[in-house]
C-alpha positions as CSV (number, residue, x, y, z in Angstrom):
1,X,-33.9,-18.8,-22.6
2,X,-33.6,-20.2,-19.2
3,X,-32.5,-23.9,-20.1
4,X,-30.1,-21.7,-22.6
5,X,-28.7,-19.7,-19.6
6,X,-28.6,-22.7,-17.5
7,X,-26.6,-25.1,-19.8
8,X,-24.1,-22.3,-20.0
9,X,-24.0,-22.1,-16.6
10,X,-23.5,-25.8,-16.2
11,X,-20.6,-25.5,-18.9
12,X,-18.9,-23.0,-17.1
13,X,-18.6,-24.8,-13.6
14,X,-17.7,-27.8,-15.2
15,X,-14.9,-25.6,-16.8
16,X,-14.1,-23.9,-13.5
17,X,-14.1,-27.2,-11.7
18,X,-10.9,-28.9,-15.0
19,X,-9.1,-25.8,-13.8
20,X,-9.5,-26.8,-10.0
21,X,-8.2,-30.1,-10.6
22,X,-5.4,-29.2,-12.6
23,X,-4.0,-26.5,-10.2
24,X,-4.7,-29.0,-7.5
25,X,-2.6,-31.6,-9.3
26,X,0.1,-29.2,-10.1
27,X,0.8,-26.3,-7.8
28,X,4.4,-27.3,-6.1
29,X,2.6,-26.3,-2.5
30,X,0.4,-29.0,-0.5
31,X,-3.3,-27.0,-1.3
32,X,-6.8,-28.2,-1.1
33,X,-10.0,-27.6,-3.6
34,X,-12.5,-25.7,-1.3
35,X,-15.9,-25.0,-3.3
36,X,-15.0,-23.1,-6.1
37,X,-11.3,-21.9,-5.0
38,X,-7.9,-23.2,-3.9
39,X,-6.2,-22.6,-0.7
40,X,-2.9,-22.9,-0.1
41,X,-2.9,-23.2,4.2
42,X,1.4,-22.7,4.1
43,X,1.1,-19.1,2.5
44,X,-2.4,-18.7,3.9
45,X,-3.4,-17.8,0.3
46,X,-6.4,-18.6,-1.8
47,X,-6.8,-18.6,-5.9
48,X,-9.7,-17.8,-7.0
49,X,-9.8,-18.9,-11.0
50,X,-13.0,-17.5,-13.2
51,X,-13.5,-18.1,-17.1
52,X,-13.1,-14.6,-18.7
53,X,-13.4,-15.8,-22.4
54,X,-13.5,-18.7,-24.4
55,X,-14.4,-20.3,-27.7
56,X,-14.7,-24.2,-28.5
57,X,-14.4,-25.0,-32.3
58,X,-13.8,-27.8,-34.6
59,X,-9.9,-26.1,-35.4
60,X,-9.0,-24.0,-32.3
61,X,-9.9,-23.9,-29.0
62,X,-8.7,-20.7,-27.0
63,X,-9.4,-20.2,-23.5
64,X,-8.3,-17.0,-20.9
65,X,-8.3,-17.9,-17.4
66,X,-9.1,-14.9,-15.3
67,X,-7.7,-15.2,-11.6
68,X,-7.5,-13.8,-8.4
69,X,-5.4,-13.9,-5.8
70,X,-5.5,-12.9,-2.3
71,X,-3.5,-13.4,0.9
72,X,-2.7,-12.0,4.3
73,X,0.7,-11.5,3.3
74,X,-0.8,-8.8,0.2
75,X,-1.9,-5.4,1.0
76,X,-4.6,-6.0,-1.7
77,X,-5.4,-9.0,-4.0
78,X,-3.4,-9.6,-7.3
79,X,-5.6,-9.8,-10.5
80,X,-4.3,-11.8,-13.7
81,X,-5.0,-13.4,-17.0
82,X,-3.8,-16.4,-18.1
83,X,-4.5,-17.3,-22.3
84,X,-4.2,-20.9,-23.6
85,X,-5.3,-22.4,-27.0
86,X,-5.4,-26.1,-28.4
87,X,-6.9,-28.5,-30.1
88,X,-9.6,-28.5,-27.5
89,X,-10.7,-26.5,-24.1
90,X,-9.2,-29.0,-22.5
91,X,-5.8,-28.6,-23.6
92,X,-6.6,-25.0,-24.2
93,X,-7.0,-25.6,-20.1
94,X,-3.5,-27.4,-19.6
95,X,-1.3,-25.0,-21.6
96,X,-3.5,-22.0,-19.9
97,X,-2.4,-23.2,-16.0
98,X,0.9,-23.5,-17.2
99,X,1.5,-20.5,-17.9
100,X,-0.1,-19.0,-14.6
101,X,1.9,-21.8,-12.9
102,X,5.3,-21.2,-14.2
103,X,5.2,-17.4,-14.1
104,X,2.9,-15.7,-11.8
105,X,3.6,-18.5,-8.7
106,X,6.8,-19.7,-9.6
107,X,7.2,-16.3,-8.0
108,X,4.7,-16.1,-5.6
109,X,6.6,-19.1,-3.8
110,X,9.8,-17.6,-4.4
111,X,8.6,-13.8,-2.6
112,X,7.1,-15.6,0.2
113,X,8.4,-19.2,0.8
114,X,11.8,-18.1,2.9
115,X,13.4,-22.0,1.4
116,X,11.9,-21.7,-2.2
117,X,15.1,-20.0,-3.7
118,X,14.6,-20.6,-7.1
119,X,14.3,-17.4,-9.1
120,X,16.9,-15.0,-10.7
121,X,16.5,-11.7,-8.3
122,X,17.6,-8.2,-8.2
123,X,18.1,-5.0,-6.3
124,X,16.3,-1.7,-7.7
125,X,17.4,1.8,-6.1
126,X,14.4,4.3,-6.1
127,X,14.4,8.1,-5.3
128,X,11.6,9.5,-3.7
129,X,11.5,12.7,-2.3
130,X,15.2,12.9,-2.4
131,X,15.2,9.4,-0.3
132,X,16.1,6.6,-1.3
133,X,14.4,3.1,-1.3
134,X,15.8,-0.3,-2.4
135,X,13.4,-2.8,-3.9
136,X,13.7,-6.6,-4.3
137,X,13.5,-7.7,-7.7
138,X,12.1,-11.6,-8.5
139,X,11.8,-12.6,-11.9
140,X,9.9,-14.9,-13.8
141,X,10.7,-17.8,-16.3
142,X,9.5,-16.3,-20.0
143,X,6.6,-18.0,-21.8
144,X,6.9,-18.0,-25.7
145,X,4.3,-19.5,-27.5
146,X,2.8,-19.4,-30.9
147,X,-0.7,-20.4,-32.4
148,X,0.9,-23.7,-32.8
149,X,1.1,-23.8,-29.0
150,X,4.2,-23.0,-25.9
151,X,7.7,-23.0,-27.5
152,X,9.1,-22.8,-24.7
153,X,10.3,-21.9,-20.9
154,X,13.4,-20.0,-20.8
155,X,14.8,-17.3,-18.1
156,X,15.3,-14.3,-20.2
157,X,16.0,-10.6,-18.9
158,X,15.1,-9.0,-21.8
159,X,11.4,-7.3,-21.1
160,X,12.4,-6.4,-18.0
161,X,15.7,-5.0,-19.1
162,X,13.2,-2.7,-21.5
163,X,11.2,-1.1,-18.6
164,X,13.1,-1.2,-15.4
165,X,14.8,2.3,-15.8
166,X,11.7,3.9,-16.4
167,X,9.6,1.4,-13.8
168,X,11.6,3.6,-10.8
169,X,9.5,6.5,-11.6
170,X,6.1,4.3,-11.0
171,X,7.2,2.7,-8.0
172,X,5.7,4.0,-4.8
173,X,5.8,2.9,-0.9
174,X,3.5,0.4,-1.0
175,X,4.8,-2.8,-0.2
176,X,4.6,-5.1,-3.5
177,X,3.8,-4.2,-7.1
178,X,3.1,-7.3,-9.0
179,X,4.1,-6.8,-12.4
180,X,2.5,-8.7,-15.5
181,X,4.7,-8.8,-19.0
182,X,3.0,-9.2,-22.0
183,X,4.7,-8.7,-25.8
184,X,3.3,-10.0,-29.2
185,X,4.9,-9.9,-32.5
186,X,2.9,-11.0,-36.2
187,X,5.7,-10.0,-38.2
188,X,8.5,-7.3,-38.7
189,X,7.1,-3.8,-37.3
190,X,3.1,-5.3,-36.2
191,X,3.9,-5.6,-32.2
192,X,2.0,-5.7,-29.0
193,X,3.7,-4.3,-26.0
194,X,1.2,-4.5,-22.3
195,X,2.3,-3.8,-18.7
196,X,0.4,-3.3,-15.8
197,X,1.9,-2.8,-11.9
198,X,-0.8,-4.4,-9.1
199,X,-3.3,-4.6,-12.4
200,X,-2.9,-0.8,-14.1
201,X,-2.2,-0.2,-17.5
202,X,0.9,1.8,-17.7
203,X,1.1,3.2,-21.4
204,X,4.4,4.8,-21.5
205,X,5.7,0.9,-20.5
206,X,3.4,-0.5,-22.9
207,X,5.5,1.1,-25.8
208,X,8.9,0.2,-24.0
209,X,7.9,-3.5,-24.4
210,X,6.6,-2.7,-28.1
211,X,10.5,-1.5,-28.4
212,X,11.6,-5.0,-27.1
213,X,9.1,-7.3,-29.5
214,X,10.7,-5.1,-32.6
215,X,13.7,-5.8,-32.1
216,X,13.1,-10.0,-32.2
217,X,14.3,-11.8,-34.9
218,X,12.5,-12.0,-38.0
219,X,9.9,-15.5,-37.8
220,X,10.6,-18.4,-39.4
221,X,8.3,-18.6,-42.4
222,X,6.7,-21.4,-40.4
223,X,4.9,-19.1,-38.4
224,X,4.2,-16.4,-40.7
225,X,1.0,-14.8,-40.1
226,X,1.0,-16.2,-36.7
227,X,0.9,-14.0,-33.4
228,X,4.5,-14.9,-31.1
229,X,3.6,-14.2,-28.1
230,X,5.7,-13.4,-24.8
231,X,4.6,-13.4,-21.1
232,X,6.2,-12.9,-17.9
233,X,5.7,-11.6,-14.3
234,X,7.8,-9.9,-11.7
235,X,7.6,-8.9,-8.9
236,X,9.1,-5.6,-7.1
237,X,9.2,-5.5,-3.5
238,X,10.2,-2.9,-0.5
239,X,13.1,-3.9,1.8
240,X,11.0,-4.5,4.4
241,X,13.1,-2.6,7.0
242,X,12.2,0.4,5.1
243,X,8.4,-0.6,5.0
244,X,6.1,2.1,6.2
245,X,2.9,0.7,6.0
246,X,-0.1,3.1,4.2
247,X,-2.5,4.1,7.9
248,X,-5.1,2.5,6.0
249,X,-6.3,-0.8,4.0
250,X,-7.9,-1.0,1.0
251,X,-11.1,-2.1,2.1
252,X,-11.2,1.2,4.8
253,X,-10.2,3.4,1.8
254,X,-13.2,2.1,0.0
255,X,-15.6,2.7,2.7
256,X,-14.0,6.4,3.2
257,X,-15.1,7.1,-0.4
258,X,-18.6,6.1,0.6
259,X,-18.7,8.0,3.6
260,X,-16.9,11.0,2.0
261,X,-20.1,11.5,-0.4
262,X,-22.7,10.8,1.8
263,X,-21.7,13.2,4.4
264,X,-21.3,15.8,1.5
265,X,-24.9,14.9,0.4
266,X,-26.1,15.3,4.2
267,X,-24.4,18.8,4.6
268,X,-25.9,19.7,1.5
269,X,-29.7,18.9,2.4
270,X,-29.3,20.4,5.5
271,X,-28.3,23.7,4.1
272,X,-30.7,23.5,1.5
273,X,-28.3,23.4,-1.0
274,X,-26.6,26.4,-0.5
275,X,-23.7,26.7,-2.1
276,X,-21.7,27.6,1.5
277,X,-21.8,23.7,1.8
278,X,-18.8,23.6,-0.7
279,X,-16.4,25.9,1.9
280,X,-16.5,23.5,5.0
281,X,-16.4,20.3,3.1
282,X,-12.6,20.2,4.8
283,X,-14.2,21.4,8.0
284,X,-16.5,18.4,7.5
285,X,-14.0,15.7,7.1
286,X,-11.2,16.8,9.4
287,X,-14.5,16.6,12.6
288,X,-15.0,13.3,10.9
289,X,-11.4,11.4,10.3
290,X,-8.9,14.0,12.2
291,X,-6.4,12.8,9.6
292,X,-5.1,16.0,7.6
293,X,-3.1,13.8,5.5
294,X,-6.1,11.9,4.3
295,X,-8.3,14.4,4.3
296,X,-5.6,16.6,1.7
297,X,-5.3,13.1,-0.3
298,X,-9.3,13.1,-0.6
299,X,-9.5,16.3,-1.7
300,X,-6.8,16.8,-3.7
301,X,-7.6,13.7,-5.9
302,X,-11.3,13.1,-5.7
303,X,-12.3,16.0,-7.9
304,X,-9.6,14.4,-11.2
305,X,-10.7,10.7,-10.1
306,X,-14.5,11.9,-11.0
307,X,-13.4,14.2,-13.7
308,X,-12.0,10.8,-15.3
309,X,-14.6,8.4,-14.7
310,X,-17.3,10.7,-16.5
311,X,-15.4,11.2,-19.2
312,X,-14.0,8.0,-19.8
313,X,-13.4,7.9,-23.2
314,X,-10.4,10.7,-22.5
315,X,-6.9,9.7,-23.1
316,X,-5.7,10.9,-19.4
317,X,-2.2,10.8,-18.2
318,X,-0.8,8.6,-16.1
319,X,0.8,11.6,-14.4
320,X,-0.5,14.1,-11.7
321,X,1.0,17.3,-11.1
322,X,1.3,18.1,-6.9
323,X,1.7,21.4,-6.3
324,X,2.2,22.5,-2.4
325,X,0.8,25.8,-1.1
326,X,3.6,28.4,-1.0
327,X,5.8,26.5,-3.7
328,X,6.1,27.3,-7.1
329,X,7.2,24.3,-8.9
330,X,5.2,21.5,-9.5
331,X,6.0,18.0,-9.0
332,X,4.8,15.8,-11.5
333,X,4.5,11.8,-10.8
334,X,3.1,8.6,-12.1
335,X,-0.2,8.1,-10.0
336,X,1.0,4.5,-8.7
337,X,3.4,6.2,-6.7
338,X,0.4,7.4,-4.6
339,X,-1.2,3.9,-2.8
340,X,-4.5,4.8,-2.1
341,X,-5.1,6.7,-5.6
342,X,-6.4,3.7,-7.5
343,X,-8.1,2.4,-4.7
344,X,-9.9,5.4,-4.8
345,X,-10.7,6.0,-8.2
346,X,-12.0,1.6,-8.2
347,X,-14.9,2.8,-5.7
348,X,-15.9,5.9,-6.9
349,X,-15.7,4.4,-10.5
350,X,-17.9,1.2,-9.1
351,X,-20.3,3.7,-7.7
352,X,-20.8,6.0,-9.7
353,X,-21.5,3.0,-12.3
354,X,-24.3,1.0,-9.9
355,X,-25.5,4.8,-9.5
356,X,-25.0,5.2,-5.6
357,X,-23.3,8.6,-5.8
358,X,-25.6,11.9,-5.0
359,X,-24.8,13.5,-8.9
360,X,-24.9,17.4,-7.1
361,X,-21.6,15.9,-4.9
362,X,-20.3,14.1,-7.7
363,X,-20.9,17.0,-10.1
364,X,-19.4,19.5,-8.1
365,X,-15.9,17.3,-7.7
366,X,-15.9,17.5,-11.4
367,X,-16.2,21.3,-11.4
368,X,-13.4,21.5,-9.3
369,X,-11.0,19.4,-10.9
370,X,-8.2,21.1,-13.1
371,X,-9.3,18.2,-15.8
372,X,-12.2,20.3,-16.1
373,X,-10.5,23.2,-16.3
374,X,-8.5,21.7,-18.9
375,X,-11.3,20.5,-21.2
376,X,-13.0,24.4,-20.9
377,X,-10.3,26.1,-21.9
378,X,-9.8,23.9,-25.1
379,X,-13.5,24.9,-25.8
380,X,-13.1,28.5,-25.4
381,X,-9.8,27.6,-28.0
382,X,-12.1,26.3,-30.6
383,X,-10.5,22.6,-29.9
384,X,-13.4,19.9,-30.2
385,X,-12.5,17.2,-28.2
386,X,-12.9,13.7,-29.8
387,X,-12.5,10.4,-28.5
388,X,-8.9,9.5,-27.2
389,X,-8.2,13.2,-27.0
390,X,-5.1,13.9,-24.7
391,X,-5.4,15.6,-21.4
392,X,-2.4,16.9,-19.8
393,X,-1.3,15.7,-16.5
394,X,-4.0,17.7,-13.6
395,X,-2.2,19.9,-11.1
396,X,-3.5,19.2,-7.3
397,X,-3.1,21.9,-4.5
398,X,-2.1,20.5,-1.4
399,X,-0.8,21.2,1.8
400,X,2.8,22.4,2.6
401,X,3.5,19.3,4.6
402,X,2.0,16.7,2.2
403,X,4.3,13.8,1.7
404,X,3.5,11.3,-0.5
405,X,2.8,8.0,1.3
């Protein structure tokens, strides 16, 4: 089993190290292999490629390139996917870093080299909080490829022209959302429509893209039975004299979360367990942080983000419902308008999966979310719920003064 593991192994870095070479050879900036990464010192950025799947046969060889990418210039790292196929893995390879190289950094040099100006760009007005916010657009060159291979580079508006009226709804204050594009077609009504915004699945865009791929013309009975398939990547981002940056990174968000439980868990023990614990927890995190904004965000969204991740297999919305203390009307928004909410829900979700989160904390979160609320008083209705059952967008209580940020 261990030579098994170990040929695999050996495989893979040799696989890892074709995909080095070729991004080396390729990328239009001067970079340099370093281990098993490239860095690019200009944008001081590093790409970090990975194999995510693959398959090696006598007919087809299909390969998905899994990569990420970091720099200082990024409030958090971008995550992609790449897919190529050929006759072998190494062509599967080739067509693979095309694709990442002709959508996903022909606009990464065009957002942040200032004499790269290459791309088609655009304006986008957004409303938030009855303010408004103005976006640079930069678009990517479309893929189309088939079974048989890529078809084709082209600049083509039409994907983006499918979601951008509703993308102003998703779009927050942070200050890039990288965009991925992905639409499929096997023939007349069978269609594939995926978009994600800084690596979320956004479903209500998914089926504006399936809109798009319908409307494509019929296939040449060439490719009948064959899968057409579309990427591109965009990227939307703030004018930075607007820019506000979000008090906190990523990385301090994450460790928040950590801390957050394990000074729940602490309180908890040293009250026994009494249940007066669950009255001071804001008490608790306002001696610790002294930031009421953060502290409303933590509570407000911890309880739904641990309502979700035990019961995954939910069909949530991607909306949340904020409802301020002396207001009656609820304001209902996509939850990548608020930055730190998916940074949230990745660490409780990656520790509550490695089993590092005190259950009575994280148990108690989930009783206090209106998800759980929810799912009760379907019970009490008679409604079994099944997998991909629909739960309604959670209202939050917060603060008078909250604001999202």
């Amino acid at each position: 089993m261990r030579d098994i593991d170990n040929k695999e192994n050996r495989i893979k870095d040799i696989l890892i190290r074709r995909i080095l070479d070729e991004l080396h050879a390729h990328l239009k900036e001067k970079n340099d292999i370093v281990e098993s990464y490239i860095q690019i010192p200009k944008l001081s950025m590093t790409i970090i490629p990975n194999i995510a799947y693959e398959i090696n046969n006598e007919e087809e060889s299909i390969v998905y390139i899994y990569y990420r990418i970091c720099s200082e210039r990024l409030e958090e790292p971008i995550f992609l996917t790449s897919p190529g196929n050929g006759k072998n893995l190494e062509q599967a390879i080739k067509r693979s870093v095309f694709v990442f190289l002709s959508t996903t950094m022909e606009v990464l040099l065009e957002v942040f080299h200032c004499n790269y100006p290459h791309l088609q760009k655009e304006t986008l007005n957004v409303e938030m909080e009855k303010k408004k916010y103005l976006f640079d657009v930069y678009i990517s060159n479309l893929i189309e490829y088939t079974e048989k291979g890529i078809t084709g580079k082209v600049y083509n508006e039409e994907m983006w022209n499918g979601i951008k009226e509703e993308l102003r709804e998703y779009l927050g204050k942070k200050k890039l959302y990288w965009i991925g594009l992905y639409g499929a077609k096997l023939y007349e009504n069978m269609t594939i429509g995926e978009v994600s915004i800084n690596n979320i699945s956004c479903k209500n865009l998914n089926e504006k893209i399936e809109e798009v791929m319908r409307k494509k013309e019929k296939m040449d009975t060439k490719y009948f039975g064959m899968l057409q398939q579309y990427q591109q990547c965009i990227c939307v981002m703030r004018k930075m004299k607007q820019y506000e940056p979000y008090p906190y990174t990523k990385e301090e968000i994450r460790t928040i979360v950590e801390e957050t439980f394990l000074l729940l868990k602490q309180e908890k023990e040293r009250k026994e367990g009494k249940e007066e614990i669950w009255t001071e927890y804001y008490k608790i995190l306002m001696e610790k942080y002294g930031d009421k904004m953060l502290v409303t965000e933590l509570l407000a969204f911890l309880p739904e983000i641990c309502a979700q991740v035990k019961y995954i297999e939910l069909d949530f919305s991607e909306k949340i419902g904020i409802l301020k203390s002396g207001e009656q009307d609820v304001i209902f928004v996509y939850k990548t308008k608020i930055t730190p909410y998916f940074w949230l829900e990745e660490k409780v979700a990656e520790l509550y999966l490695s089993n590092q989160l005190d259950q009575s904390v994280f148990e108690h979160f989930v009783a206090m979310s209106d998800t759980k609320k929810k799912m009760e008083e379907r019970k009490t209705e008679g409604q079994e719920l099944e997998l991909d059952t629909k739960i309604g967008a959670s209202i939050v209580p917060v603060d008078r003064e909250y604001m999202l940020r």
